[in-house]
N, C-alpha and C positions, 0 to 999 in steps of 0.2 A: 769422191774424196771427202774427207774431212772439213767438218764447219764449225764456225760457231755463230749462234744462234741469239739475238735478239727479239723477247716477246715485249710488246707493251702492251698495257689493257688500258684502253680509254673509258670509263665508267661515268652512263646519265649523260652520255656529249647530247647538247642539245640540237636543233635542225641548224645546219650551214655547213658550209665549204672549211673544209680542214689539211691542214698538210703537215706531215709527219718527216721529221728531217732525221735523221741521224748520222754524228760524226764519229768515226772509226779514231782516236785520238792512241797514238803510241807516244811511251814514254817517253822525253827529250824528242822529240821527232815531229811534234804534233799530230794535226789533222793529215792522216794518210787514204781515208775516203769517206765517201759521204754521199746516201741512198735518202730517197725520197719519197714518199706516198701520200698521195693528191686523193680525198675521196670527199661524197657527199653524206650527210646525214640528213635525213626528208623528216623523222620522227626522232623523239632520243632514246638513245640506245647505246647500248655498250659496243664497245670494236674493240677486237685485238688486230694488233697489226705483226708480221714477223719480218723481222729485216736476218741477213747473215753474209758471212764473209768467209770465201775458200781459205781453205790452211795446204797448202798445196805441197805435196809430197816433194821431196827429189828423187834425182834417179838413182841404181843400185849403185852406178861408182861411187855418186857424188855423198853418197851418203856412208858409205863402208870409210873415206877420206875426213868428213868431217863430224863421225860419230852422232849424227844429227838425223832423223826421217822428215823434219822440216827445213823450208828454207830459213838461215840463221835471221834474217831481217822481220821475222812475225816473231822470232822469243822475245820474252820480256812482257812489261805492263802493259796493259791497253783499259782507256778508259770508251765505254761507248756515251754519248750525250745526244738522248733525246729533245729536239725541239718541237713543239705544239704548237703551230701560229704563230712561231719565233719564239714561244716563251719555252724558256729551259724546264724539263719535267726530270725525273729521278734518274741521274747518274748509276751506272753500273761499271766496277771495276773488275777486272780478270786478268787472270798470267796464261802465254805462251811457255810452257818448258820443253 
């Protein structure tokens, strides 16, 4: 199925324990999920991390009925918000259509 995809690059993390939060935030709606990755750094060095969320199809009726190949509750804005150790790192915003 259909995703959309969150990359972060963490660049120079020094050695420790880090945890990578991200919140799924929809327009008027807020926080609709929220993925987490727990890892260690022994030396520093760069990490990308990829988080992502199904876009999940409907089925042949439900879709020929409401002109739509998604379900109507993922259209619209969605902000993803990365946190690093709790502290907020670069906002990315995208549309469902």
């Amino acid at each position: 199925g259909d995703k959309i995809y969150v990359k972060i690059s963490c660049l120079k993390l020094p050695p420790g324990k880090y945890s990578l939060v991200v919140n799924w935030d929809k327009y008027n709606r807020g926080t609709v999920r929220t993925d987490k990755n727990d890892f260690i750094i022994k030396m520093e060095a760069d990490r990308d991390v990829f988080f992502w969320m199904k876009i999940g199809k409907k089925g042949l009726a439900n879709r020929i009925f409401s002109f739509s190949d998604y379900n109507t509750d993922l259209i619209g804005k969605w902000t993803a918000r990365p946190y690093l150790n709790k502290e907020p790192v670069k906002v990315s915003e995208f549309m469902v259509d």
